[in-house]
C-alpha positions as CSV (number, residue, x, y, z in Angstrom):
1,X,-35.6,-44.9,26.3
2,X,-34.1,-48.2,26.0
3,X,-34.7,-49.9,22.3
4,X,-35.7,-52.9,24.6
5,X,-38.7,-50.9,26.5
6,X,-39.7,-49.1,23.6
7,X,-39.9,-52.2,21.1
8,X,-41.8,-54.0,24.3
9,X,-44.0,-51.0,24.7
10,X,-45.1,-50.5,21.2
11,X,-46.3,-53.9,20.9
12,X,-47.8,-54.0,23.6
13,X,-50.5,-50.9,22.7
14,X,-50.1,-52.2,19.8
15,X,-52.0,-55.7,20.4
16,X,-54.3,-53.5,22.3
17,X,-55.2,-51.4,19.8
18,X,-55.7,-54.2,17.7
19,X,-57.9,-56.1,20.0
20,X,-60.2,-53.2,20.2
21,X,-60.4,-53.0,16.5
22,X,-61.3,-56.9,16.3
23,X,-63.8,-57.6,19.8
24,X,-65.4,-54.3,19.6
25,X,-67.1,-54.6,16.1
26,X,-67.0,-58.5,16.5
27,X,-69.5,-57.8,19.6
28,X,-68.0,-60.7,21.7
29,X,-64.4,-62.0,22.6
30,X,-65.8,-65.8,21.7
31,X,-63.9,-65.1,18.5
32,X,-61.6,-67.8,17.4
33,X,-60.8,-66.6,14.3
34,X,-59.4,-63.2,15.7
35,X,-57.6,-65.0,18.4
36,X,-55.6,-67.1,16.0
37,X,-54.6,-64.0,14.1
38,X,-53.2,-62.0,17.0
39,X,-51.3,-65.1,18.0
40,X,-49.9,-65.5,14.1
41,X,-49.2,-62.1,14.4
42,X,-47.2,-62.2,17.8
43,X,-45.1,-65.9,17.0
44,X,-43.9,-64.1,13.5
45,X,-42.7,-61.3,14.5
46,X,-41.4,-61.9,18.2
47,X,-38.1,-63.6,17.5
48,X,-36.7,-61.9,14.4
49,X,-37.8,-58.8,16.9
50,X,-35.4,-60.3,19.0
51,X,-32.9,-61.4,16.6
52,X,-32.7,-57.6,15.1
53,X,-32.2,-56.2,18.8
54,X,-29.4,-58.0,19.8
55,X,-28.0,-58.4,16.0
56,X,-28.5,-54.7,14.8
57,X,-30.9,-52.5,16.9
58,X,-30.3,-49.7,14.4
59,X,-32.7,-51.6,11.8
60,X,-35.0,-52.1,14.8
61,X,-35.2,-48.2,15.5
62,X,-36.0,-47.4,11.9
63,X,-38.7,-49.9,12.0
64,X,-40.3,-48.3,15.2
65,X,-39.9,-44.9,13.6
66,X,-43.3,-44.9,11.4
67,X,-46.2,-43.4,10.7
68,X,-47.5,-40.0,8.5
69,X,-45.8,-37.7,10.9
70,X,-42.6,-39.5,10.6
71,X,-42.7,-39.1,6.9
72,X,-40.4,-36.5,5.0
73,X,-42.5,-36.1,1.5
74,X,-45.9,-34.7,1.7
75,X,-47.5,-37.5,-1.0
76,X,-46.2,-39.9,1.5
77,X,-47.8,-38.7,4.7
78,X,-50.8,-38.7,2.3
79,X,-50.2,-42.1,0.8
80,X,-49.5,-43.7,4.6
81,X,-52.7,-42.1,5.9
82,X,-54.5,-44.0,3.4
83,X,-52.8,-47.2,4.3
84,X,-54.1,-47.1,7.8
85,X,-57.4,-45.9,7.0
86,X,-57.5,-49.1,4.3
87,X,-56.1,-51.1,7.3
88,X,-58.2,-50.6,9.9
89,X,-61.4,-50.7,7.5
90,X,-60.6,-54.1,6.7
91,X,-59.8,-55.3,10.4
92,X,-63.0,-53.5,11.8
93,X,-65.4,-54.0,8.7
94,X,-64.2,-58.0,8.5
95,X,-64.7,-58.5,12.6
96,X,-68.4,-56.6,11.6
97,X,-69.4,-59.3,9.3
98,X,-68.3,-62.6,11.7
99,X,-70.7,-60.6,13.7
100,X,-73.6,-60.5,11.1
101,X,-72.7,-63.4,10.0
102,X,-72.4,-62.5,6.3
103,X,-69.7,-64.6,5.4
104,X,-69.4,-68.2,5.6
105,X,-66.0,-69.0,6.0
106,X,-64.8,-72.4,6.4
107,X,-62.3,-72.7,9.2
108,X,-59.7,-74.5,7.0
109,X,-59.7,-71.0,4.7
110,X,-59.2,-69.6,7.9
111,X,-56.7,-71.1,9.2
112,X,-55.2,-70.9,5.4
113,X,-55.5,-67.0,5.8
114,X,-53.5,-67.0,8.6
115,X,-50.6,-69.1,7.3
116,X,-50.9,-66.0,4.2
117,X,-50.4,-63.6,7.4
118,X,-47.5,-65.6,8.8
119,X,-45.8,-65.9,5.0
120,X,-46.4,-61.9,4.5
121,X,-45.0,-61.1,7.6
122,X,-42.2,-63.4,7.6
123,X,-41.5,-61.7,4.4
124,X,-41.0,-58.3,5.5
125,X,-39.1,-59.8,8.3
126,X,-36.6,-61.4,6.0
127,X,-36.3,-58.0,4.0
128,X,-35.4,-56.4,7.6
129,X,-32.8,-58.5,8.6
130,X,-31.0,-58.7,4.8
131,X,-31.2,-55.2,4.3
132,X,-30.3,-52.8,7.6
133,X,-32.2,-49.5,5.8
134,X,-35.4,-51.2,5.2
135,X,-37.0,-48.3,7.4
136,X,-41.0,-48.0,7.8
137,X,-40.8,-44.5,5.9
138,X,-39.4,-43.3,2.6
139,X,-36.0,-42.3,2.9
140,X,-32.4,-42.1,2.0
141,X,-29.8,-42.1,5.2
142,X,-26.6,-40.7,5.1
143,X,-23.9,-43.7,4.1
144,X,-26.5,-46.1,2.7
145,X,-25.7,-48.4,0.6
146,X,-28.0,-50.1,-2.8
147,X,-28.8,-54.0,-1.5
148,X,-29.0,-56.0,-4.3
149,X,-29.1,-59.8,-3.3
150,X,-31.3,-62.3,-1.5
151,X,-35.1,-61.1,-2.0
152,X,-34.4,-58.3,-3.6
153,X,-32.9,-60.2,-6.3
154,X,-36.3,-61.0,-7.6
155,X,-38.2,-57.5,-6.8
156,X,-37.3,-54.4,-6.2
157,X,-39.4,-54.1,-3.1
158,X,-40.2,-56.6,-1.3
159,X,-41.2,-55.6,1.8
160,X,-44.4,-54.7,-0.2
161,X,-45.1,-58.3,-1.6
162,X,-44.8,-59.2,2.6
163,X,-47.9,-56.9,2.6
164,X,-49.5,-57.6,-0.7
165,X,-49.8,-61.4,0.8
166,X,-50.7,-60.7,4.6
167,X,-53.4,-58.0,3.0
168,X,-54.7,-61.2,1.2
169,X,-54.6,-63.3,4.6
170,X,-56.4,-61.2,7.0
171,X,-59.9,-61.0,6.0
172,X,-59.5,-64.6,5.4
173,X,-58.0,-65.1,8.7
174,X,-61.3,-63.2,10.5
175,X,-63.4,-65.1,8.9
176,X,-64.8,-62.7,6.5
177,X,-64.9,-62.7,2.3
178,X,-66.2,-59.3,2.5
179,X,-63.4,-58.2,3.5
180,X,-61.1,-58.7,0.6
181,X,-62.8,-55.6,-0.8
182,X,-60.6,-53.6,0.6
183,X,-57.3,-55.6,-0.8
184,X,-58.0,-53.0,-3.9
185,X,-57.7,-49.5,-2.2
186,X,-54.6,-50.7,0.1
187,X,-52.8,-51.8,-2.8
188,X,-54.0,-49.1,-4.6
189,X,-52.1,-46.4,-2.2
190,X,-48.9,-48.9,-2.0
191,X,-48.2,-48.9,-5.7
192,X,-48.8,-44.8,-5.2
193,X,-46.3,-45.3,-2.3
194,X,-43.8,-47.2,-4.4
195,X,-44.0,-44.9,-7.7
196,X,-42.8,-42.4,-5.4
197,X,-40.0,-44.0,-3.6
198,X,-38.8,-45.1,-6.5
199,X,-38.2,-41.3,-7.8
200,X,-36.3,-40.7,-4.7
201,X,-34.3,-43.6,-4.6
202,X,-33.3,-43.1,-8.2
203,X,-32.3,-39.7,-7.4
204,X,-31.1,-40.5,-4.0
205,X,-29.3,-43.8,-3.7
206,X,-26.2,-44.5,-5.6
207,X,-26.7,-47.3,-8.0
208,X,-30.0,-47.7,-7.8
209,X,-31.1,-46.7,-11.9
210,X,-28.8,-49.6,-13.0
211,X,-30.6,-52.0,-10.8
212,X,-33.9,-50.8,-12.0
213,X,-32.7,-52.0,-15.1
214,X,-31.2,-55.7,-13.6
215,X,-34.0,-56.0,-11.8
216,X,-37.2,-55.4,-13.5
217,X,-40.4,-56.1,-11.4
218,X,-40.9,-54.1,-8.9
219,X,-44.0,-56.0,-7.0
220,X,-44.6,-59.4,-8.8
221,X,-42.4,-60.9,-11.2
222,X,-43.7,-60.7,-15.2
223,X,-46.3,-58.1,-13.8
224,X,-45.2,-55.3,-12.6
């Protein structure tokens, strides 16, 4: 199937998987806040989508190709599991408490959560375009090569601080405090996720132990 169709395709079940994940625990599509997220979400990511297909559709591919069954190591398919069960918590248990109304969120901190999105996605859109092998799953490819410069001069992975911030945005973006409680466990299984890449890459990738050692931080600079 054409890259096109496909990348049209997936995001299209994909915004309705999400919108059953928001208006169905929400109770009621009179939901601003989730509104202004999907449309965050869409804006982002539609033109650098478009900018990677005609530009290099191979880097678009390996971002469609995700998932635990697309994963090669069994602590990954483990680790990604995780992440979407962390996810989806988050998405369903913050629509659940604009409908209980247990949060009292401001709409300026909403509207501040969704800029957080739009920063954490725009990061990991960045890392696509600068780096070609920046694939949703843990691998090393025949022929790839060790990128070094524009973000991930500053951290080793930064496709993960993309997801560190967005994790932050969304519950804010929904409306809900609650649902920063589950920031911990999704970062908890990403920093699993990264300890492990990390051993492959340092077997895998040419290079790649001497920039551990130029680069330092792996997730946030004089942390970690």
């Amino acid at each position: 199937m054409n890259t096109a169709i496909r990348a049209t395709a997936s995001s299209v079940f994909g915004l309705a998987i999400l919108g059953l994940l928001l208006f169905l625990p929400a109770g009621t599509l009179d939901y601003w806040q989730a509104w202004a997220f999907i449309a965050t979400a869409i804006v982002v990511t539609i033109l650098p989508t478009i900018y990677l297909y005609r530009t290099n559709p191979a880097a678009l591919e390996r971002r469609m190709h995700a998932g635990p069954g697309a994963e090669g190591r069994t602590l990954q398919k483990v680790v990604i599991t995780g992440a979407f069960v962390a996810f989806t918590a988050m998405l369903v248990f913050s629509a659940y408490d604009q409908r209980m109304g247990w949060s009292r969120v401001p709409g300026w901190v909403s509207l501040l959560g969704d800029a957080l999105v739009a920063i954490g996605l725009g990061i990991a859109m960045v890392v696509v375009i600068q780096n070609a092998y920046a694939a949703a799953t843990v691998t090393v490819e025949s022929g790839q090569t060790l990128v070094s410069s524009g973000v991930y001069k500053h951290v080793r992975h930064p496709m993960y601080v993309g997801n560190f911030v967005m994790t932050i945005g969304i519950p804010l973006a929904l409306g809900s405090y609650w649902g920063l409680l589950f920031v911990i466990p999704a970062q908890a299984v990403i920093i699993f996720r990264i300890l492990d890449e990390e051993k492959l890459l340092t077997e895998q990738l040419p290079g790649y132990r001497q920039y551990t050692q130029h680069v330092r931080y792996r997730l946030l600079p004089y942390v970690w």
